[in-house]
C-alpha positions as CSV (number, residue, x, y, z in Angstrom):
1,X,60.7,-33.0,-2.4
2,X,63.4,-30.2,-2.9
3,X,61.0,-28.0,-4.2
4,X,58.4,-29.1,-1.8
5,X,60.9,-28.0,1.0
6,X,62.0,-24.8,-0.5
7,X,58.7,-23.9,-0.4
8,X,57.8,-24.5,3.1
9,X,61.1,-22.2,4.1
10,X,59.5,-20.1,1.9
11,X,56.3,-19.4,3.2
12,X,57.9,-19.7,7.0
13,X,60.0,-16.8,6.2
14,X,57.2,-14.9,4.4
15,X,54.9,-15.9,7.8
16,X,57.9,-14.8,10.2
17,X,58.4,-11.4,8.1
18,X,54.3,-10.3,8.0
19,X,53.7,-11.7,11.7
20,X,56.9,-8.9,12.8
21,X,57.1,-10.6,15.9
22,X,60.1,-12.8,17.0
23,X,60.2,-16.4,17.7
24,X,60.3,-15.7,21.4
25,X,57.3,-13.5,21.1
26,X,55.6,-15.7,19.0
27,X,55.1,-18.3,22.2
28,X,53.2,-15.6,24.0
29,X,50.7,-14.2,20.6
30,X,48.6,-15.9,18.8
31,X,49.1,-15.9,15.5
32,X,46.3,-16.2,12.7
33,X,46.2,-18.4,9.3
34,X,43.4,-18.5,7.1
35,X,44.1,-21.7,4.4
36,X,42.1,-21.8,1.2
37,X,42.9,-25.1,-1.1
38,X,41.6,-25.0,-4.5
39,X,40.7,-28.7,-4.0
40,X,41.2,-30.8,-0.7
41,X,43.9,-33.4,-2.5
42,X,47.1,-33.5,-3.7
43,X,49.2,-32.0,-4.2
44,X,48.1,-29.5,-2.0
45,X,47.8,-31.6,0.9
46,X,51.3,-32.2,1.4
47,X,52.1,-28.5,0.5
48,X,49.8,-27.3,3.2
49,X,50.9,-30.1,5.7
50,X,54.6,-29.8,4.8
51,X,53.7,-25.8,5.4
52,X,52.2,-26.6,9.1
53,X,55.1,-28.5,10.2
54,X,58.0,-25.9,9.1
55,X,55.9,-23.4,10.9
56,X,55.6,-25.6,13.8
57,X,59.5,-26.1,13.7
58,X,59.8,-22.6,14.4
59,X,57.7,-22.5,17.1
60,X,54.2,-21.3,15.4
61,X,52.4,-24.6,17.4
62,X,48.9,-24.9,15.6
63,X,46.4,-24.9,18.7
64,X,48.8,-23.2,20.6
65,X,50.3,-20.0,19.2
66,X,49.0,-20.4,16.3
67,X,45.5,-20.3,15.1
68,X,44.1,-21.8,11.7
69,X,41.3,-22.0,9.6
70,X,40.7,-24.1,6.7
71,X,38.2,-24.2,3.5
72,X,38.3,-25.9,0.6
73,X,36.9,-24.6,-2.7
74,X,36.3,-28.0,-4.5
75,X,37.7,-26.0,-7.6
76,X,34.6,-24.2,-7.4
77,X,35.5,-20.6,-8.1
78,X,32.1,-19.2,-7.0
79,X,32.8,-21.0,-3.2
80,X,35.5,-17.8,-3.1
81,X,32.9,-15.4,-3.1
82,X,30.5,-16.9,-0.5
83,X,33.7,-18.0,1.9
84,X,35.1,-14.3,1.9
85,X,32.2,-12.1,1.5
86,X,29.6,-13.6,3.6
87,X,32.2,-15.5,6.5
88,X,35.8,-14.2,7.0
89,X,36.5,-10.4,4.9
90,X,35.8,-8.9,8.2
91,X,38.2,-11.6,9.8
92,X,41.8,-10.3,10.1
93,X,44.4,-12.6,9.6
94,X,47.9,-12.3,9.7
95,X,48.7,-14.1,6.7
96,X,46.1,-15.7,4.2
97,X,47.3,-18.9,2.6
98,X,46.1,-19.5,-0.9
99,X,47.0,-23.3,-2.4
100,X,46.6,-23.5,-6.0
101,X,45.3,-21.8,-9.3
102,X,41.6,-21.6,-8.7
103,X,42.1,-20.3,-5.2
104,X,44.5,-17.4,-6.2
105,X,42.6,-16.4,-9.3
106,X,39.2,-15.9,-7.1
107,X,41.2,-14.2,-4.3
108,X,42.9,-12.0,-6.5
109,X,39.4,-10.8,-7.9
110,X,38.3,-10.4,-4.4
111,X,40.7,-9.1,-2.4
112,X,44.0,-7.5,-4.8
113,X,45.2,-4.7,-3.0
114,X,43.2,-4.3,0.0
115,X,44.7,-4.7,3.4
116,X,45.3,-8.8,3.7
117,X,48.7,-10.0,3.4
118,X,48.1,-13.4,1.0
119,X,51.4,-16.6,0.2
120,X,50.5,-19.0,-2.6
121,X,52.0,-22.2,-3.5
122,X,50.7,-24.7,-5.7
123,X,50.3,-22.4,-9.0
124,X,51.6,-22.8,-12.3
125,X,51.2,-19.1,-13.5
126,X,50.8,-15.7,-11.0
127,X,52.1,-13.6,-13.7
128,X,49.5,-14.8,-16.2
129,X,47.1,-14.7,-13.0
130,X,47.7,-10.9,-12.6
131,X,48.7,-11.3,-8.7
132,X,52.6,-10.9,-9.2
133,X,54.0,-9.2,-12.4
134,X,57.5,-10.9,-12.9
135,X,59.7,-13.2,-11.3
136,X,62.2,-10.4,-11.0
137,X,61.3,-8.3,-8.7
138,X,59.5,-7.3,-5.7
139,X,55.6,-7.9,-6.0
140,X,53.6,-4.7,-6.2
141,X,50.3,-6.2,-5.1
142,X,49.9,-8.0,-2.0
143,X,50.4,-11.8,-2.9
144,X,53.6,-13.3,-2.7
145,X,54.5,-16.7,-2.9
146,X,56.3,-19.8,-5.2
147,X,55.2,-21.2,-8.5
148,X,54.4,-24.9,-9.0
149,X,56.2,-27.0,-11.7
150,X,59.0,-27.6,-13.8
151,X,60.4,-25.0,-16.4
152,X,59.0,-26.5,-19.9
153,X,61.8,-26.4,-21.7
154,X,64.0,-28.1,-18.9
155,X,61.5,-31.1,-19.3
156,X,62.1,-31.2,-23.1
157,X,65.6,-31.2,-22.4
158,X,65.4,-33.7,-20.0
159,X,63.5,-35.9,-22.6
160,X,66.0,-35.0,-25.3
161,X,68.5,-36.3,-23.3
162,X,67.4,-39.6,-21.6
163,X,65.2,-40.5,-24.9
164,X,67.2,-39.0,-27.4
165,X,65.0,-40.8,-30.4
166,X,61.7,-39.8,-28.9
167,X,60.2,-37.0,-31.3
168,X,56.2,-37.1,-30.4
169,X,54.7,-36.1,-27.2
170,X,51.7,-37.7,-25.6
171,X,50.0,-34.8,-23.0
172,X,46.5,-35.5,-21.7
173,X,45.1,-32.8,-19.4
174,X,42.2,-30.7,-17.8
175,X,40.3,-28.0,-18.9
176,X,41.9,-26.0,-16.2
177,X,43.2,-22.5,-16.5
178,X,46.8,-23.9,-14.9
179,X,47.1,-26.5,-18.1
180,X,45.8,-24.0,-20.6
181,X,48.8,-21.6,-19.8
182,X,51.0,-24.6,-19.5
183,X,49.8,-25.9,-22.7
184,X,51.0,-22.4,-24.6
185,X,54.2,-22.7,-22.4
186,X,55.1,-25.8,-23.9
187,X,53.4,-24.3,-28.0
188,X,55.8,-21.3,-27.2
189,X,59.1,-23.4,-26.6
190,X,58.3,-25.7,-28.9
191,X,59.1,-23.0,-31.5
192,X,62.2,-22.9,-30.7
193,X,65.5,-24.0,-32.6
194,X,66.4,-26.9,-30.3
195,X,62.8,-28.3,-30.4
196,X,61.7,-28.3,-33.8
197,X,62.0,-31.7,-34.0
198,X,59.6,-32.6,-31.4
199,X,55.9,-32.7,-31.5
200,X,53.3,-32.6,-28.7
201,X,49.9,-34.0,-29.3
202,X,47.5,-32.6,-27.0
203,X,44.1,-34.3,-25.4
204,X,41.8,-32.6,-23.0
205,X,39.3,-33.8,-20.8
206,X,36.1,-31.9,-19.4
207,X,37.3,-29.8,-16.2
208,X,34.8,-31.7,-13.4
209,X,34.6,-29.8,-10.0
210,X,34.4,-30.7,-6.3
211,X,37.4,-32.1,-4.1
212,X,36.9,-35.3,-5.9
213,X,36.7,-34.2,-9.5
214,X,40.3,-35.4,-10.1
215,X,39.9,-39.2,-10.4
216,X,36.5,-38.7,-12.0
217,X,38.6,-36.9,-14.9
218,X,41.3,-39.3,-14.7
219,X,38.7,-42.0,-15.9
220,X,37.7,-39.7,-18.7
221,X,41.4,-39.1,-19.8
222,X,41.7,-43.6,-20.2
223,X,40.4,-43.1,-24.0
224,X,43.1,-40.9,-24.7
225,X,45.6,-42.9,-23.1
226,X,44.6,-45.7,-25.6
227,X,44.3,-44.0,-27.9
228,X,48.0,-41.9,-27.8
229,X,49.6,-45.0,-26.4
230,X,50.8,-46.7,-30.4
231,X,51.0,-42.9,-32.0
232,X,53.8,-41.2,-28.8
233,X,56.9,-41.7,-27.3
234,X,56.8,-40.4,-24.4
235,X,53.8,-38.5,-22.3
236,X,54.4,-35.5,-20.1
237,X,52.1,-35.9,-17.1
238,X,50.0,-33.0,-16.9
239,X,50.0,-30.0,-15.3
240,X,46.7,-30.1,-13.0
241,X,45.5,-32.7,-10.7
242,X,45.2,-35.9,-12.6
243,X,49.2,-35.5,-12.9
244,X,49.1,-37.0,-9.1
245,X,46.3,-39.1,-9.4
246,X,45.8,-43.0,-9.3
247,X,44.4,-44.0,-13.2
248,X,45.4,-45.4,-16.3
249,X,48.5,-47.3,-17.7
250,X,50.6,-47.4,-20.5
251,X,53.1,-48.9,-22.0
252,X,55.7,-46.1,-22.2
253,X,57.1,-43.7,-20.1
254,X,56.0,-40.6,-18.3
255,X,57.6,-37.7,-17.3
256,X,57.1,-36.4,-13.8
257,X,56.0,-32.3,-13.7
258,X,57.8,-31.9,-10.5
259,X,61.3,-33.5,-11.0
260,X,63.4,-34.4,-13.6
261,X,62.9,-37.9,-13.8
262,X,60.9,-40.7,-15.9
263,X,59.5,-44.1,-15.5
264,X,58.4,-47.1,-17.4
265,X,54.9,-47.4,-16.6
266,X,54.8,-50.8,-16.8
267,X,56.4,-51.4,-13.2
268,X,54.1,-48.3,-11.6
269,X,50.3,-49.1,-11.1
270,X,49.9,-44.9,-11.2
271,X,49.6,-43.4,-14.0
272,X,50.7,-39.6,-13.4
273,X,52.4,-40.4,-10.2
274,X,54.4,-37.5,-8.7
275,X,58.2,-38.5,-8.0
């Protein structure tokens, strides 16, 4: 929720500072949003709902002031290209919202550097994306915006801590890009001094597509769930969209992407619930 929030004050400030108009004005223009999800589910639902309502808050009504429109890519890359070229590049927005991995990378391809002002949210890695170049400084392209989870090695920390006798590592994910760059996060830190006595074992599942491709992979990732459940400690709950999804149970514990926190499974019917 913390992160959740700082994003939203995020994005309203990043809104309020492209729109150069002031709150008063605002009531009297109408401002434009164009919102692309990579996929219509968490957790980009509640980022781009959380998002509508700090706006409203400062007085950018949806319907009123403000003006929106909405696609969803399904986490089909190629939608990008038929959604911008053929329908809304000779649209002018005042701020295009992009919500997640797949919807950033295809925007970045379509539209780095040209006129459009462009916030994400929801993305594990602009830098490795090419839309931002550090977390340092000022971006030199024009995307701007807040990265998604956890730092890696704060999570092994975390597990070091609370399950100080826990040494392998149970992460099941997608064939996404977001969990391939997670997954060499976590093979980079792992090298690491204070981690060489942990082990991660790693399961994929195939990357399936459309806005309800999450739960179909969550039923594919049940195998590995039996099958890690005697061999790990402890499982990491991925880094893509079966880490909010309703699926399979085990007996051990999980530990959240977004917060510093971990559950016994058995008292959760979810397995990769978001805390």
């Amino acid at each position: 929720m913390k992160i959740l929030k700082s994003f939203t004050l995020f994005f309203a400030l990043c809104f309020i500072a492209v729109t150069t108009i002031s709150a008063e004005e605002s009531s009297q223009k109408q401002s434009t949003l164009l919102i692309i999800d990579s996929q219509e589910s968490e957790p980009y639902s509640s980022v781009r709902e959380a998002m509508l309502l700090e706006l409203s808050s400062l007085g950018y009504i949806e319907g009123k002031n403000l003006k929106t429109k909405y696609y969803s890519l399904g986490n089909y890359d190629g939608r990008s290209k038929s959604i911008w070229n053929v329908l809304e590049k000779k649209n002018s927005y005042d701020v295009i919202f992009l919500n997640g991995t797949i919807a950033v990378a295809s925007f970045k391809e379509l539209a780095l550097d040209d006129q459009n002002k462009f916030v994400f949210a929801s993305i594990t890695d602009p830098v490795g994306v090419g839309v931002i170049e550090d977390f340092q400084n000022p971006p030199k392209h024009n995307f701007t915006g807040i990265c998604y989870p956890v730092k890696v090695e704060d999570r092994l920390k975390f597990i070091q801590k609370v399950l100080p006798t826990a040494k392998t590592i149970g992460l099941i994910h997608a064939d996404m890009p977001q969990s391939q760059s997670y997954k060499n996060w976590i093979e980079e830190t792992l090298k690491k001094p204070e981690f060489q006595t942990l082990k991660v074992i790693f399961r994929d599942v195939e990357f399936v597509k459309s806005d309800g491709g999450h739960k179909r992979m969550t039923m594919l990732a049940k195998k590995h769930v039996e099958e890690l459940d005697s061999q790990v400690d402890v499982f990491l709950s991925p880094n893509d969209q079966m880490g909010v999804t309703v699926g399979c149970r085990t007996s051990l514990y999980l530990i959240s992407i977004v917060s510093l926190h971990f559950v016994p499974i058995d008292f959760l019917k979810k397995y990769g619930i978001l805390l």
